[in-house]
C-alpha positions in Angstrom: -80.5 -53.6 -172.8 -80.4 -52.9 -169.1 -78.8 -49.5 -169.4 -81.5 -48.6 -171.9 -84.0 -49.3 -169.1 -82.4 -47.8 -166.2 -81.6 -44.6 -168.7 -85.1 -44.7 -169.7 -86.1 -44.7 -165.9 -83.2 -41.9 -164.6 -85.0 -39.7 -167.1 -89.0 -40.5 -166.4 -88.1 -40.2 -162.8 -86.2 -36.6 -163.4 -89.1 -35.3 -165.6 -91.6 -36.3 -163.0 -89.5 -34.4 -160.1 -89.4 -31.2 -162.8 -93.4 -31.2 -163.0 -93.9 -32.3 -159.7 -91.2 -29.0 -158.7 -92.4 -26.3 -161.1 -96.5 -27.4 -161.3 -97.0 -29.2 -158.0 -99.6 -32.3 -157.7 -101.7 -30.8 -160.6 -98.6 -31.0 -162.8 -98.1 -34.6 -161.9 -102.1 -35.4 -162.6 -102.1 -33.5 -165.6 -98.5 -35.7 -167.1 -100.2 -38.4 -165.2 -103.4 -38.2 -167.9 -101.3 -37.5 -170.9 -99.0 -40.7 -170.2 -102.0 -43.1 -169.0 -103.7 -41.9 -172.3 -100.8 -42.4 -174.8 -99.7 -45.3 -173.4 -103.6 -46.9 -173.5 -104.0 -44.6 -177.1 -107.2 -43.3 -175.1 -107.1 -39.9 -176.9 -109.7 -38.6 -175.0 -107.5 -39.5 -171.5 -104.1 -37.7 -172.9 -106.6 -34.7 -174.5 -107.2 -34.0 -170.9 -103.7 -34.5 -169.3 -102.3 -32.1 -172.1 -105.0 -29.6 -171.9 -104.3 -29.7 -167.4 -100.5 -29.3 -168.5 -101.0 -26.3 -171.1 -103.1 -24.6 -168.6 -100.3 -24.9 -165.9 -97.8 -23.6 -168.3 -99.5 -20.6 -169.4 -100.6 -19.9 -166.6 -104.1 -18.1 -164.9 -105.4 -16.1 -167.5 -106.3 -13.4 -165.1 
């Protein structure tokens, strides 16, 4: 069970560096919102972190 956790946490950490790399501090507010809102099923909270994270992908529309 321990190596479950510590796996779970090698990869939440990793993904957070990724975002955090790639995205900067709008990437980590935007996974911030989606994993807040998931993890309280607020769908209105994660609606808003995915939409931040979609628009960071695809970039400036411009």
């Amino acid at each position: 069970m321990p190596a479950i956790a510590l796996l779970a946490a090698v990869v939440a950490v990793t993904l957070e560096q990724l975002v955090q790399w790639k995205y900067g501090p709008m990437g980590i507010v935007g996974l911030l919102l989606l994993t807040v809102g998931v993890k309280a099923k607020n769908a209105t909270c994660s609606s808003i972190g995915a939409v931040v994270l979609a628009l960071l992908v695809t970039g400036p529309a411009g």
